[in-house]
Structure formats: C-alpha cells, structure tokens
VEXFI-870672 format. One record per atom (N, C-alpha, C, O, CB): atom name; y, z, x. Coordinates in steps of 0.2 Angstrom, whole numbers. Glycine has a CB too. Layout:
<atoms>
  lose  north     up   east
    CA      Y      Z      X
...
</atoms>
This chain:
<atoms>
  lose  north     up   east
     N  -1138    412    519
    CA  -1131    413    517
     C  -1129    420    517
     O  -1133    424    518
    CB  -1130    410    510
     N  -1122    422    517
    CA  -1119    428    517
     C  -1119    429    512
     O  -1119    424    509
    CB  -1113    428    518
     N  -1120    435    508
    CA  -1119    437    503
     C  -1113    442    501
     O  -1115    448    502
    CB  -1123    438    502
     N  -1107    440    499
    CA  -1102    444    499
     C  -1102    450    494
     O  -1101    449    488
    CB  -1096    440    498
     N  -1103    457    496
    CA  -1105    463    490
     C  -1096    464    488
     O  -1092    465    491
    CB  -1110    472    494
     N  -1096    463    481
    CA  -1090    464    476
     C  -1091    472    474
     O  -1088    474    470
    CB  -1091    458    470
     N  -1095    475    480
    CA  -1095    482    473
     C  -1098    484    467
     O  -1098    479    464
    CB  -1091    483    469
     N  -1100    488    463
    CA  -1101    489    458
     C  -1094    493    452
     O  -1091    498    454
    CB  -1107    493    459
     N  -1093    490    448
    CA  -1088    493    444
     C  -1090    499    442
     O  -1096    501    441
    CB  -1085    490    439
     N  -1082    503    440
    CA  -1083    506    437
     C  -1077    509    434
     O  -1072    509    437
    CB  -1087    509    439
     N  -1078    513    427
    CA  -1070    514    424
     C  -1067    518    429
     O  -1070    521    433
    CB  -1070    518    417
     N  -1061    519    428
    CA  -1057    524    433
     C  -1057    531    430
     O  -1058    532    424
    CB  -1049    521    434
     N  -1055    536    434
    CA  -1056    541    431
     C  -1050    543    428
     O  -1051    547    423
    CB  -1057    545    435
     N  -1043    541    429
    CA  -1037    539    425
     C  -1034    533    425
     O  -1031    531    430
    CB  -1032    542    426
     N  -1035    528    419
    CA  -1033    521    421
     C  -1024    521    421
     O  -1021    525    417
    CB  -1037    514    415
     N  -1020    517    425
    CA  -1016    514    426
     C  -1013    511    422
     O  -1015    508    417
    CB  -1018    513    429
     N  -1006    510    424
    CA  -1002    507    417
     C   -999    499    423
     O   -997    498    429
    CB   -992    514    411
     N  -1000    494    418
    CA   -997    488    424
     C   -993    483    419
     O   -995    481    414
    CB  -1005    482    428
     N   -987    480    421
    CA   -985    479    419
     C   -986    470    421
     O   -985    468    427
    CB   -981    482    418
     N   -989    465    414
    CA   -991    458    416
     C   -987    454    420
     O   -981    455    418
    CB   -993    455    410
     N   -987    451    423
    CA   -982    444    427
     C   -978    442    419
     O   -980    444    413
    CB   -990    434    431
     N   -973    439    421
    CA   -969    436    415
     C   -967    428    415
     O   -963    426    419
    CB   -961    441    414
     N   -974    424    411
    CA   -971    416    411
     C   -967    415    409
     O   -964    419    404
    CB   -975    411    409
     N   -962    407    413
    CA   -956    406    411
     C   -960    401    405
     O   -966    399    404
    CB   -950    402    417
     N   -953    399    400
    CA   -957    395    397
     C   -952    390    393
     O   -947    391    390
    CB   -962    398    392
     N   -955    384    395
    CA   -952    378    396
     C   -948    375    388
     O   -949    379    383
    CB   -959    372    398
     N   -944    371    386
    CA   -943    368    379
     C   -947    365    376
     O   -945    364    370
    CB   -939    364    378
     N   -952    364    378
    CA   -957    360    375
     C   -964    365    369
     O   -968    368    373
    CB   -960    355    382
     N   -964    366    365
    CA   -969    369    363
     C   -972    367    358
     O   -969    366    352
    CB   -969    374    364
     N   -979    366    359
    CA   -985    362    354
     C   -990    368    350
     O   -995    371    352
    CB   -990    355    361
     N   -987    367    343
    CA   -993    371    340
     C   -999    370    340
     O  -1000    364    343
    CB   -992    372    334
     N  -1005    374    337
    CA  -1010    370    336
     C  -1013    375    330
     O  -1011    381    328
    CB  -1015    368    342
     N  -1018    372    327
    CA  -1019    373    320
     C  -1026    374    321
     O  -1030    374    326
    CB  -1018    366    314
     N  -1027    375    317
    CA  -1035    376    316
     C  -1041    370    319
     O  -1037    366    321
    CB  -1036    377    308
     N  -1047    368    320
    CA  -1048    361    321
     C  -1048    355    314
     O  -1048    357    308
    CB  -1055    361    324
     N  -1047    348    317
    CA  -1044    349    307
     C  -1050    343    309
     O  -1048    338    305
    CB  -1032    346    303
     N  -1054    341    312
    CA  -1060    335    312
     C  -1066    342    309
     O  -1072    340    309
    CB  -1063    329    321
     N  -1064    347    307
    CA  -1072    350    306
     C  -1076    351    310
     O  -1075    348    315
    CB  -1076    347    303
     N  -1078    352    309
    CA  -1088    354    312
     C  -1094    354    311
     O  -1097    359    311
    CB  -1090    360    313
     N  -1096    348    309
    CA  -1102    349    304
     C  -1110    349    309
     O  -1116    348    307
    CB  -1102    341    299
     N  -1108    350    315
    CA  -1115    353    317
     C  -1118    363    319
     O  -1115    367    322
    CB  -1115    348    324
     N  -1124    362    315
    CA  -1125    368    315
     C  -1124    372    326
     O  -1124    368    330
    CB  -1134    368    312
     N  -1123    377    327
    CA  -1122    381    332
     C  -1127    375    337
     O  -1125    371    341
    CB  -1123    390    330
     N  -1135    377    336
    CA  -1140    374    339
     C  -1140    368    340
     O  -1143    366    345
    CB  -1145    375    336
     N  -1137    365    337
    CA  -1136    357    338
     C  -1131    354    345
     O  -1132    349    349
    CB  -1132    356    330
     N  -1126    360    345
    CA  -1120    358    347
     C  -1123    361    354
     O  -1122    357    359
    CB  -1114    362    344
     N  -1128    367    354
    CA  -1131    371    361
     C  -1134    364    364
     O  -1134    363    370
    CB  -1137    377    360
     N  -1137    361    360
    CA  -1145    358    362
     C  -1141    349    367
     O  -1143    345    370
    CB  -1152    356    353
     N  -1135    349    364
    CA  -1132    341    364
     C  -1126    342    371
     O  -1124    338    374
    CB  -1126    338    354
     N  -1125    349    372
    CA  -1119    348    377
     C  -1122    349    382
     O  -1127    352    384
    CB  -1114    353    378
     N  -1118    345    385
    CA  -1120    340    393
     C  -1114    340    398
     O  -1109    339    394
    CB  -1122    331    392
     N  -1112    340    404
    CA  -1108    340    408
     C  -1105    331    408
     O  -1109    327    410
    CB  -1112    344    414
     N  -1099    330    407
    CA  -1097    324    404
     C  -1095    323    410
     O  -1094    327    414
    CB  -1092    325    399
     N  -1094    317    412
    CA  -1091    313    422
     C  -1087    306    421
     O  -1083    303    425
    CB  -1100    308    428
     N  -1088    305    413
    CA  -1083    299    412
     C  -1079    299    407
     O  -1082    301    403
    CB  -1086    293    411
     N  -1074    298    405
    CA  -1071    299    400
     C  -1065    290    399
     O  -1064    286    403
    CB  -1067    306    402
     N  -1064    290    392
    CA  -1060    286    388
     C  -1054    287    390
     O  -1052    293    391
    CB  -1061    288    381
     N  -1048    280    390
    CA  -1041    285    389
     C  -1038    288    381
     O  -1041    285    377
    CB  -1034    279    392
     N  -1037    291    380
    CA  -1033    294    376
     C  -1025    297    375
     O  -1023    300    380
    CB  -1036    299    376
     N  -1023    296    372
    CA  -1016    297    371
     C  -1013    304    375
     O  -1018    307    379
    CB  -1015    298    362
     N  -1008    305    375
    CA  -1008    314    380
     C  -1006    318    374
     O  -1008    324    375
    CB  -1001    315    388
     N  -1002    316    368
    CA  -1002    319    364
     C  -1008    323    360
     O  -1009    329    361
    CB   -999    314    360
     N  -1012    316    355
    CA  -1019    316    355
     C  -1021    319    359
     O  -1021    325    358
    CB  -1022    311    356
     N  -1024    319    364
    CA  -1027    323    370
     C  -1025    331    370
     O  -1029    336    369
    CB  -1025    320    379
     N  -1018    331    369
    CA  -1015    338    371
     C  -1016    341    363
     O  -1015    347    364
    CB  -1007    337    374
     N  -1017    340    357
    CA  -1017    343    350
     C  -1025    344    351
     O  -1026    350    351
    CB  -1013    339    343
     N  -1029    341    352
    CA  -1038    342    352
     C  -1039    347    356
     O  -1044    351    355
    CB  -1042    335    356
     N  -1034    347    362
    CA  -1036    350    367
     C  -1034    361    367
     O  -1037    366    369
    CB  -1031    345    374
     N  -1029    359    362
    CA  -1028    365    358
     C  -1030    367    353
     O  -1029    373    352
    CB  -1023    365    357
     N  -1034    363    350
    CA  -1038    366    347
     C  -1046    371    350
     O  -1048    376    348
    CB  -1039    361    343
     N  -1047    365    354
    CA  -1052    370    358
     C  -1052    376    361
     O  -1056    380    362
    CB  -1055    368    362
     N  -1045    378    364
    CA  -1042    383    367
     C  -1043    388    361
     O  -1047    392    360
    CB  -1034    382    371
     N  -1038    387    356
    CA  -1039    391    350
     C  -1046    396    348
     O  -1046    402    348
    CB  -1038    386    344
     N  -1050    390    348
    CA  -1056    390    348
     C  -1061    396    349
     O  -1065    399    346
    CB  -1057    386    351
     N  -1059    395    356
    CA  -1063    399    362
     C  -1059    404    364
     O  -1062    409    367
    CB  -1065    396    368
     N  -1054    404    363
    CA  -1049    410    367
     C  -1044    412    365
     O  -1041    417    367
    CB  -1047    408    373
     N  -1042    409    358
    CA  -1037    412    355
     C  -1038    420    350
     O  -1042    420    345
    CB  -1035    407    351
     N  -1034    424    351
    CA  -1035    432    348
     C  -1036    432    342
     O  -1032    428    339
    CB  -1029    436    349
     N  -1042    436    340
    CA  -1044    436    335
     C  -1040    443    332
     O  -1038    444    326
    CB  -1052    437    336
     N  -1040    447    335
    CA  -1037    455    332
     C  -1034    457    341
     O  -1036    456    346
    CB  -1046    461    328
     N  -1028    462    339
    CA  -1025    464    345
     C  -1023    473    343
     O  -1020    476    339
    CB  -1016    458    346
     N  -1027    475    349
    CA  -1026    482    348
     C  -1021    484    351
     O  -1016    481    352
    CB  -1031    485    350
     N  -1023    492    353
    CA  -1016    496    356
     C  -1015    492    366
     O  -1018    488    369
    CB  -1018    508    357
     N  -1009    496    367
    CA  -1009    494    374
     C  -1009    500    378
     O  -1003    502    379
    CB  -1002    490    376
     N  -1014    504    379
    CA  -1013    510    383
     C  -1013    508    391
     O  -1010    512    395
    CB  -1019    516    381
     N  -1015    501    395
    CA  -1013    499    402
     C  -1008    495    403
     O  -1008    492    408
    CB  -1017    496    405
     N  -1004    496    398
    CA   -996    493    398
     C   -997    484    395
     O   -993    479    395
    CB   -992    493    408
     N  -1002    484    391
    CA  -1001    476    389
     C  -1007    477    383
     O  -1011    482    383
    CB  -1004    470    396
     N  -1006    472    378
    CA  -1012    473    373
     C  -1018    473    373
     O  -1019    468    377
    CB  -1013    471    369
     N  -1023    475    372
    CA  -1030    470    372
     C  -1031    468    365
     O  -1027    468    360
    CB  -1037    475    374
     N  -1037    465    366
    CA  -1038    460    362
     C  -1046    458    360
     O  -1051    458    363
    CB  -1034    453    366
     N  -1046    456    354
    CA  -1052    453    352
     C  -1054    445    352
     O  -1050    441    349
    CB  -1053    456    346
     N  -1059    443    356
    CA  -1058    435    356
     C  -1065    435    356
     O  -1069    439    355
    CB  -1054    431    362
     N  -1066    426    357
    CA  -1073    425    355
     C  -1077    426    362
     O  -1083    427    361
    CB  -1075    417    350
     N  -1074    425    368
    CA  -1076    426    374
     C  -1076    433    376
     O  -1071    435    375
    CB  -1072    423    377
     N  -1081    438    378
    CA  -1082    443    380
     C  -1076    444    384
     O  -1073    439    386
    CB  -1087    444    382
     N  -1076    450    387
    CA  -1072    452    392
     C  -1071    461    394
     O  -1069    466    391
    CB  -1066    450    389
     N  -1072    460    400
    CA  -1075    470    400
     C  -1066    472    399
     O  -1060    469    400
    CB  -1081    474    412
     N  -1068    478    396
    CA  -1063    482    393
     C  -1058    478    387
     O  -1053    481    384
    CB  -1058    485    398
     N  -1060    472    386
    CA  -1056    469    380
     C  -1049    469    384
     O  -1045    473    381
    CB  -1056    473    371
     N  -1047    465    390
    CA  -1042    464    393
     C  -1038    456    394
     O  -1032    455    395
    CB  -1044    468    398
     N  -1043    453    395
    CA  -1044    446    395
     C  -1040    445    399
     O  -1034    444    397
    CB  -1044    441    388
     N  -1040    444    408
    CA  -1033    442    413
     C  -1036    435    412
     O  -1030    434    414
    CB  -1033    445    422
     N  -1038    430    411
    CA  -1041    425    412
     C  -1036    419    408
     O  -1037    418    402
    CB  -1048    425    411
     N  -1030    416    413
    CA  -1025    413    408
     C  -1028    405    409
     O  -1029    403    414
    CB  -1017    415    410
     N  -1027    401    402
    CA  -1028    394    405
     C  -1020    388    403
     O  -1016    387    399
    CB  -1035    391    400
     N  -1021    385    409
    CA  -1016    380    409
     C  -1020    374    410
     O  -1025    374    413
    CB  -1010    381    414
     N  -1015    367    407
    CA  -1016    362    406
     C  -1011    358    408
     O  -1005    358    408
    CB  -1017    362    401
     N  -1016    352    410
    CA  -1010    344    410
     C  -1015    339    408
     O  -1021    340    409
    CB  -1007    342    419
     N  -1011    333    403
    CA  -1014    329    401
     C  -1011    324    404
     O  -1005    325    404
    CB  -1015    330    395
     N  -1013    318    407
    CA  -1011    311    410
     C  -1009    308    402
     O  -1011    309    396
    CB  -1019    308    416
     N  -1004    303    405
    CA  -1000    301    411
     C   -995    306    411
     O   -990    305    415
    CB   -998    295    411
     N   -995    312    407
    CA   -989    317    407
     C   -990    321    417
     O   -994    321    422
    CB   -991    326    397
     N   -982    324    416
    CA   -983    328    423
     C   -985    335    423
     O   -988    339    427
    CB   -978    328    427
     N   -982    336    415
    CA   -980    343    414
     C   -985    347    413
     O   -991    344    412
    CB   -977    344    409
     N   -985    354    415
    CA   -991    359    413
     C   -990    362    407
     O   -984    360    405
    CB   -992    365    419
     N   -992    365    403
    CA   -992    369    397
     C   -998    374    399
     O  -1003    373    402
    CB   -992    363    391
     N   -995    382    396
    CA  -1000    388    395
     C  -1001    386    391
     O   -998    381    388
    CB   -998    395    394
     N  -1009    390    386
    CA  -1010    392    382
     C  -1009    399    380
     O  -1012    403    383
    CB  -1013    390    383
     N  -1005    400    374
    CA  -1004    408    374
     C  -1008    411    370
     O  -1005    410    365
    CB   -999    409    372
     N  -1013    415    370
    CA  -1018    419    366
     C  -1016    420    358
     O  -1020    418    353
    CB  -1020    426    371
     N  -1009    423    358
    CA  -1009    426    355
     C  -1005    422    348
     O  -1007    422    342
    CB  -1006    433    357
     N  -1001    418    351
    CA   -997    413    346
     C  -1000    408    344
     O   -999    405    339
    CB   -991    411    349
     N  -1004    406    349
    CA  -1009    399    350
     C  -1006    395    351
     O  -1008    389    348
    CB  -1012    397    344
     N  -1000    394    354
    CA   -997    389    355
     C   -998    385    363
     O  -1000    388    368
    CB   -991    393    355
     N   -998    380    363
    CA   -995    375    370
     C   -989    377    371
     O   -986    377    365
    CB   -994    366    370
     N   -985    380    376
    CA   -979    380    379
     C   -978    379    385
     O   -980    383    390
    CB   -977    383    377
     N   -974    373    384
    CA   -971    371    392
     C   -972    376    397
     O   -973    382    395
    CB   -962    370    393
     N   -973    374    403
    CA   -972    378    407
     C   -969    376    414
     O   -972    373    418
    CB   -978    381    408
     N   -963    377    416
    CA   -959    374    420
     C   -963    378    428
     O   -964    384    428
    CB   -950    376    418
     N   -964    374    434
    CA   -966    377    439
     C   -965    371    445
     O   -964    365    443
    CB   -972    379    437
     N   -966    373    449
    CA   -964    368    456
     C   -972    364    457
     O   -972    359    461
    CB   -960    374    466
     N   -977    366    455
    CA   -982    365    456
     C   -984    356    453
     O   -984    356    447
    CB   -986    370    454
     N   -984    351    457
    CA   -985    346    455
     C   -992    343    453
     O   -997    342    457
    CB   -982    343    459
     N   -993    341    445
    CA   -998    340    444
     C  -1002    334    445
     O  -1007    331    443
    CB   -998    343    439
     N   -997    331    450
    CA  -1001    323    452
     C  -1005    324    459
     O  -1010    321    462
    CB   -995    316    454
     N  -1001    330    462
    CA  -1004    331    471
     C  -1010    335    469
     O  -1015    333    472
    CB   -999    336    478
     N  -1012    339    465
    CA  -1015    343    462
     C  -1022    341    458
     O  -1027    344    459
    CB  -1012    344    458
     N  -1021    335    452
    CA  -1026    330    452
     C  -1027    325    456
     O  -1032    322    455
    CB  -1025    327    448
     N  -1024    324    464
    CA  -1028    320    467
     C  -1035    323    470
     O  -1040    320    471
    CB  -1024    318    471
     N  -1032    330    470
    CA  -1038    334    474
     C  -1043    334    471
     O  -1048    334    475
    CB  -1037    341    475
     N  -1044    334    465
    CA  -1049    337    462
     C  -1051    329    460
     O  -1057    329    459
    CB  -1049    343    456
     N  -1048    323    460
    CA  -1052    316    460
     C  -1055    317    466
     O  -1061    318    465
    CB  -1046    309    460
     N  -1054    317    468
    CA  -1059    318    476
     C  -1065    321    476
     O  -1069    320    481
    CB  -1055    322    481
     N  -1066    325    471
    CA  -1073    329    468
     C  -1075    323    464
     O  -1081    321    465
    CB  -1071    336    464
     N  -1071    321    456
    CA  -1073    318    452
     C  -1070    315    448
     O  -1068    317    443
    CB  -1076    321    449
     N  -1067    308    451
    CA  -1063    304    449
     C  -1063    305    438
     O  -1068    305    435
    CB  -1065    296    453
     N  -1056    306    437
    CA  -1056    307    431
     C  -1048    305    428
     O  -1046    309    424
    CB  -1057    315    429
     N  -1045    300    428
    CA  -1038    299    427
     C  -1036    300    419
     O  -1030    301    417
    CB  -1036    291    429
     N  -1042    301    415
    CA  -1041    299    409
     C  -1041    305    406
     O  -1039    306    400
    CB  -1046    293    406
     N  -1045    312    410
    CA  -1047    317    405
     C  -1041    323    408
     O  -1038    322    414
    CB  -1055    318    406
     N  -1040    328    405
    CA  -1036    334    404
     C  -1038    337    411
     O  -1043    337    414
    CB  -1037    338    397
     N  -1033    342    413
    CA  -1036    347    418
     C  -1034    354    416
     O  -1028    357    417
    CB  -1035    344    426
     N  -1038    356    415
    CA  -1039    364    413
     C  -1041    369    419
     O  -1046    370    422
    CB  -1046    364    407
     N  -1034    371    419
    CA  -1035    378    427
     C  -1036    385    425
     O  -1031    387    422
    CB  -1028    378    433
     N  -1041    388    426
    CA  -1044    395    424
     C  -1039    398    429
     O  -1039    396    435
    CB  -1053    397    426
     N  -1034    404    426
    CA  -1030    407    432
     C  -1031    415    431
     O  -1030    418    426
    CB  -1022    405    432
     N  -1032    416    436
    CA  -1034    424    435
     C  -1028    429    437
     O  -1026    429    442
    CB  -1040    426    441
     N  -1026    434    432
    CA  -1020    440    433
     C  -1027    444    435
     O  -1032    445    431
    CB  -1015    443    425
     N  -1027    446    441
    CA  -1034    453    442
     C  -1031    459    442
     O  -1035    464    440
    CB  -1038    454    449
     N  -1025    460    443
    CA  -1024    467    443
     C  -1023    470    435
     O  -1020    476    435
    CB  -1017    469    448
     N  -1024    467    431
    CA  -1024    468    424
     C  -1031    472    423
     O  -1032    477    419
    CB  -1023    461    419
     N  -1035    468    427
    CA  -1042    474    425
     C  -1045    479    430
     O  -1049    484    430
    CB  -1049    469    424
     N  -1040    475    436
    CA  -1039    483    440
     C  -1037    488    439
     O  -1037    493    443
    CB  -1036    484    445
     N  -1034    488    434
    CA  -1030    493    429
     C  -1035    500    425
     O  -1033    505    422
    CB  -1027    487    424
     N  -1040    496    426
    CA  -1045    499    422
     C  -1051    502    425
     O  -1054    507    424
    CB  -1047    495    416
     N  -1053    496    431
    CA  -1059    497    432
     C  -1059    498    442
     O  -1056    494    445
    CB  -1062    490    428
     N  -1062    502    445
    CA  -1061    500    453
     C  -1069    497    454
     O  -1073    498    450
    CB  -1060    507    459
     N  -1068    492    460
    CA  -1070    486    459
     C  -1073    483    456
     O  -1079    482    454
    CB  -1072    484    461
     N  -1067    481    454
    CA  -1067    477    447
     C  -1065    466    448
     O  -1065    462    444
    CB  -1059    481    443
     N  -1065    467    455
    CA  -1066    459    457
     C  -1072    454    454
     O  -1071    448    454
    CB  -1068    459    465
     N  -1077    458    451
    CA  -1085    455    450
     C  -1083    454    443
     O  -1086    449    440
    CB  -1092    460    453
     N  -1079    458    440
    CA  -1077    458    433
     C  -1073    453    429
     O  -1073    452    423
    CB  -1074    462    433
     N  -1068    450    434
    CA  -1066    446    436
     C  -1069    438    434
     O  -1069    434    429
    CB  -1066    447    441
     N  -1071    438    439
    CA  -1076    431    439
     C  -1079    431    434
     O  -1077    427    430
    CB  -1081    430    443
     N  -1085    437    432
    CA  -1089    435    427
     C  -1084    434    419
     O  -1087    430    415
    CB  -1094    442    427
     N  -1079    435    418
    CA  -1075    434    414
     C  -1073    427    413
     O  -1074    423    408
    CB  -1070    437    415
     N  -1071    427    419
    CA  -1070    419    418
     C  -1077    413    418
     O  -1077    408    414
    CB  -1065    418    426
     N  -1082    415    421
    CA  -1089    412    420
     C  -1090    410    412
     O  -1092    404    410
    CB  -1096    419    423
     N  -1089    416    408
    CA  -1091    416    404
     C  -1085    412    398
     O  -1087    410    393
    CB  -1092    423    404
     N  -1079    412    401
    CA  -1075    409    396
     C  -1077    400    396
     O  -1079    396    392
    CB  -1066    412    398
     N  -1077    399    402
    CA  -1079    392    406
     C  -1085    390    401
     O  -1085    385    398
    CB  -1082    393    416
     N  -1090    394    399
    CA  -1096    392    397
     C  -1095    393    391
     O  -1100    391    388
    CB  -1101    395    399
     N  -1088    395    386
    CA  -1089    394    381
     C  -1082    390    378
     O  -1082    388    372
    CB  -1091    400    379
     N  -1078    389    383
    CA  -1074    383    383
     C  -1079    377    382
     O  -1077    374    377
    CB  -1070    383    389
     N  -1084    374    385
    CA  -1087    369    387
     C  -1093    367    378
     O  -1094    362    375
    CB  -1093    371    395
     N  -1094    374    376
    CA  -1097    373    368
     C  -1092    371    364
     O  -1093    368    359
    CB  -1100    380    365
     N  -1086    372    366
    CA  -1081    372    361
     C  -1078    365    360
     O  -1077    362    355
    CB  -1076    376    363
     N  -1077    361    368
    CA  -1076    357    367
     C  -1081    351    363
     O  -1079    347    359
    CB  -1074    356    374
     N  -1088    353    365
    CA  -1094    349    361
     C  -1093    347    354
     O  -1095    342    351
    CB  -1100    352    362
     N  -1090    355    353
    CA  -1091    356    345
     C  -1086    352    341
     O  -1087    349    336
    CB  -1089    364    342
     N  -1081    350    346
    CA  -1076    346    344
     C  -1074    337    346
     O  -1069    334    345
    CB  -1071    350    345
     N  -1080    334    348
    CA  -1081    332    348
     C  -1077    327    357
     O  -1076    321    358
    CB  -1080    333    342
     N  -1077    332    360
    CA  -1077    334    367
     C  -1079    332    371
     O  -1082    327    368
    CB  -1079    337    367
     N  -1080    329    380
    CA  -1084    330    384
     C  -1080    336    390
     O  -1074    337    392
    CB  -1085    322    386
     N  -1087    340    391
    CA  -1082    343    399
     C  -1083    344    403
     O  -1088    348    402
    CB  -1080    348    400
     N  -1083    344    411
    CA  -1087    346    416
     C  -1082    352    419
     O  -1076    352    419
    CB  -1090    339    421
     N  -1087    356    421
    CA  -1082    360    424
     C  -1083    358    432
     O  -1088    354    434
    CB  -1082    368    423
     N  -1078    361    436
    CA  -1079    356    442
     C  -1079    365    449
     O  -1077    370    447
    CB  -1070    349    442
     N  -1082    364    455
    CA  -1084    369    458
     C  -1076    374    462
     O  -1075    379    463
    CB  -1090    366    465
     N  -1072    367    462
    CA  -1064    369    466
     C  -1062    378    462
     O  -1065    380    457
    CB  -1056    361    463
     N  -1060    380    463
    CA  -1056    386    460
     C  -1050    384    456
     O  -1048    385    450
    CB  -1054    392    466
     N  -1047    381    459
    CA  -1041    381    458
     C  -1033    382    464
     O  -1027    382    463
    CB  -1041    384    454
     N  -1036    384    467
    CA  -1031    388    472
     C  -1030    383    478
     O  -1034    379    479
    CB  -1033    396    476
     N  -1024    382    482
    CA  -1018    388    481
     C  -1012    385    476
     O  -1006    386    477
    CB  -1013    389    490
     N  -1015    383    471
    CA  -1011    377    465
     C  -1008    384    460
     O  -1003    385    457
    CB  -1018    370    460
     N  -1015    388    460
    CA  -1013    391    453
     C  -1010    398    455
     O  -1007    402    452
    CB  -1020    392    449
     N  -1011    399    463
    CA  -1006    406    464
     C  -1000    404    465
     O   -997    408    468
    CB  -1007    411    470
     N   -998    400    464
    CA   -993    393    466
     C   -989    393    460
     O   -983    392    461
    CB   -998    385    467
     N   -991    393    453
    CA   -990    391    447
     C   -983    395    445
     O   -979    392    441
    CB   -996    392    443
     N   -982    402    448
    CA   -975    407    447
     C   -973    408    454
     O   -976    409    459
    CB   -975    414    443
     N   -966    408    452
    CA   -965    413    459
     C   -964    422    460
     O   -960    425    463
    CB   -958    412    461
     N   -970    424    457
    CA   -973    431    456
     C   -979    432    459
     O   -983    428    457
    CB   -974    432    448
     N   -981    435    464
    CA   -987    435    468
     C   -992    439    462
     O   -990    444    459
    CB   -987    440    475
     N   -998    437    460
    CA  -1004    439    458
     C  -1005    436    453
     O  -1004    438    448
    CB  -1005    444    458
     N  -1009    430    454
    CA  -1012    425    452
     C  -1015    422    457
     O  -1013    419    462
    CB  -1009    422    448
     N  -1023    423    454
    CA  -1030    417    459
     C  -1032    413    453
     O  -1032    415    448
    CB  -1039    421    463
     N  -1034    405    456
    CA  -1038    403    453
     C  -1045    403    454
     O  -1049    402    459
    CB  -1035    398    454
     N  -1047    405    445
    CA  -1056    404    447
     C  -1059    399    444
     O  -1064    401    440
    CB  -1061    411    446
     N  -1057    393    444
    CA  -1061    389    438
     C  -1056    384    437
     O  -1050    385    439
    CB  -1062    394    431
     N  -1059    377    434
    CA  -1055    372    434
     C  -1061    368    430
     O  -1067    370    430
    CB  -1052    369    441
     N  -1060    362    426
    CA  -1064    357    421
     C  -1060    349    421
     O  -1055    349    425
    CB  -1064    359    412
     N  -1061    347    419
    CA  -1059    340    414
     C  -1062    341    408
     O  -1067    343    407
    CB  -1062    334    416
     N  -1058    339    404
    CA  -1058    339    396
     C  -1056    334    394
     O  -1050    333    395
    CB  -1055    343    393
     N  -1061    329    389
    CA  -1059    323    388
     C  -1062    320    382
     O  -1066    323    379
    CB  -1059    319    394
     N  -1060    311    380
    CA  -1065    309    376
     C  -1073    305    382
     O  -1072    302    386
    CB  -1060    302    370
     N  -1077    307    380
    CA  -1082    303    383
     C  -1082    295    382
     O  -1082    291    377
    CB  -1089    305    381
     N  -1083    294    389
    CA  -1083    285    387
     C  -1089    283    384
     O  -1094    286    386
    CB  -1082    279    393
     N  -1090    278    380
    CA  -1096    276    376
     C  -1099    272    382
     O  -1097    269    387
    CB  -1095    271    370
     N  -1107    274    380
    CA  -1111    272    382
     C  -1112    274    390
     O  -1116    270    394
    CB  -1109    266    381
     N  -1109    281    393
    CA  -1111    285    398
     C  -1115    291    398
     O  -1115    294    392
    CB  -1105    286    400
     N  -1118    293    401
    CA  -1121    298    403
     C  -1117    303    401
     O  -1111    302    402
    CB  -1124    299    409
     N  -1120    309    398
    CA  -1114    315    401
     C  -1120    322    399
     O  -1119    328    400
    CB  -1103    316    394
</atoms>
C-alpha cells in the first residue's frame, strides 16, 4: 500500500487568528440534561462490555434524539472554556485535543425525522440545523455499508483550519482528534445504555456539503441506537 506522509506537526512560530465558519441555526432546539438513567456500571465494566453494535431496535426520534444528547454531552460537551488568542475559545472536554482547540463538530439525524441537528459544545444543546443536504440520500449510502433504518447517524465534521491555526502540519492532528473522540463517543454510548458502530465512510462530500461556507471535511461517521435483543453487537 501507499503510505500517505501527513508530516510531522509542529507549533507555529506565530500562531494565527481564524475566524470559525458561522452555523445557521434552525427553530428547533432540543436541550439536554445531564444523563437521567444513571450509570451504575463501574468505568471497567463498561470498557470490557462495549462491542461494535450492527442491529438496532426502533425507537422514538424524540427518545432517540434526548439519549442521544446525552451522550454527546457526555463525551464532548465543554467542561471549562478558556481565552481565545486564535480567534475562537478553547476548551476543556473529556476528549483530548492537541492545543485544547477541538475542530471536530458533530451532527445528527434520527429516523424517521429528516432534519439534521448540531451539537453545540458549549450550550449543550441540539439545534436545528437548516442545510440543502438531504438526510435520506445520505443514509442510503451508508445502508449500503450497514443497513440501519432504526439507529441515529452521527457525522464527525472537521473545521481544520482551526488547528491550522496553531499547528503546521497539522492534518495528522486532525484525524487523530477525531479517532479519539469516535472512541470515546462509543464508551459513552455503552455507558448509557447504548449500541454503536462506527462505520469506515468519512462522511464526505455530505459533510463539506452541510454550509455554504468552504471548509469543512468529513472524518468519521456511526450509528447510534438501542440494540435489538437477542443480537450480537
């Protein structure tokens, strides 16, 4: 195989000020709360039991969409928000992220709804997100990987010039960001009672698709759902 060299990063010798993409945002917006089923399994438990989920239950989209926000909360929502010296805040979350910059945005659609909804780090909110991108041509594609009508689809979308901002090549930085959020979205969902698989597609050309603002890639995509009883996952 090819092996494509991303570079080695490193900080810039003066970083850069960037001002982020600006989402539109729709009438619709869905708080979320803390998890309100608990957690009663120790950390180890939850490590040892999660499994890449292939079948899923139907579920309400409501339901689906308040669970599903809780695990975003979860995993990705801002613990503490520092200064903005690259023209945007950083942030403390439970997902690593080199320079505490976190470009790694997630959107959502839950069936039979059409609509997409952000997750917003900092509010913790679901909010609409109006875009031309249709989320039925969209899930057909990725059925075609892993038929899933019943479960959520969660698209990893990457702002890079946020951490180009900081770092030159910084493409590898990127990814691994996102790698890492993917892998702790998937504990999260467990924890709560969850199934998820992530799936190999990126996302694209759906998610540079998503504004009419150039820069945004997609690096990442799942299903998120209830497991159907009595399947493998």
């Amino acid at each position: 195989m090819d092996w494509i060299d991303l570079g080695n990063p490193h900080p810039r010798l003066e970083p850069g000020v960037y001002e982020p993409l600006t989402w539109p945002e729709g009438n619709v917006v869905r708080p979320v709360g803390a998890p309100s089923s608990g957690i009663d399994r120790s950390f180890s438990e939850v490590a040892r039991q999660r499994r890449s989920c292939r079948e899923f239950a139907p579920v309400p989209a409501e339901a689906m969409l308040a669970k599903l926000g809780e695990v975003l909360s979860m995993s990705c929502g801002a613990q503490a928000v520092g200064t903005d010296p690259l023209g945007f805040p950083l942030s403390r979350r439970t997902a690593p992220s080199a320079g505490a910059i976190h470009p790694i945005h997630l959107v959502v659609n839950a069936p039979p709804q059409k609509e997409w909804y952000r997750f917003d780090p900092f509010t913790r909110l679901l909010i609409g997100l109006p875009t031309t991108v249709r989320a039925a041509e969209v899930r057909a594609t990725f059925d075609e990987v892993l038929p899933a009508a019943h479960a959520a689809l969660l698209l990893f979308v990457a702002e890079p010039a946020m951490t180009a901002t900081k770092y030159e090549n910084s493409a590898s930085l990127v990814w691994r960001d996102a790698g890492v959020l993917q892998g702790i979205v998937s504990l999260a969902a467990e924890a709560l009672g969850l199934g998820c698989t992530l799936l190999g597609i990126t996302g694209d050309p759906w998610s540079a698709q998503l504004l009419d603002q150039p820069g945004l890639h997609g690096v990442g995509a799942a299903f998120v759902g209830r497991p159907a009883k009595h399947t493998p996952c």
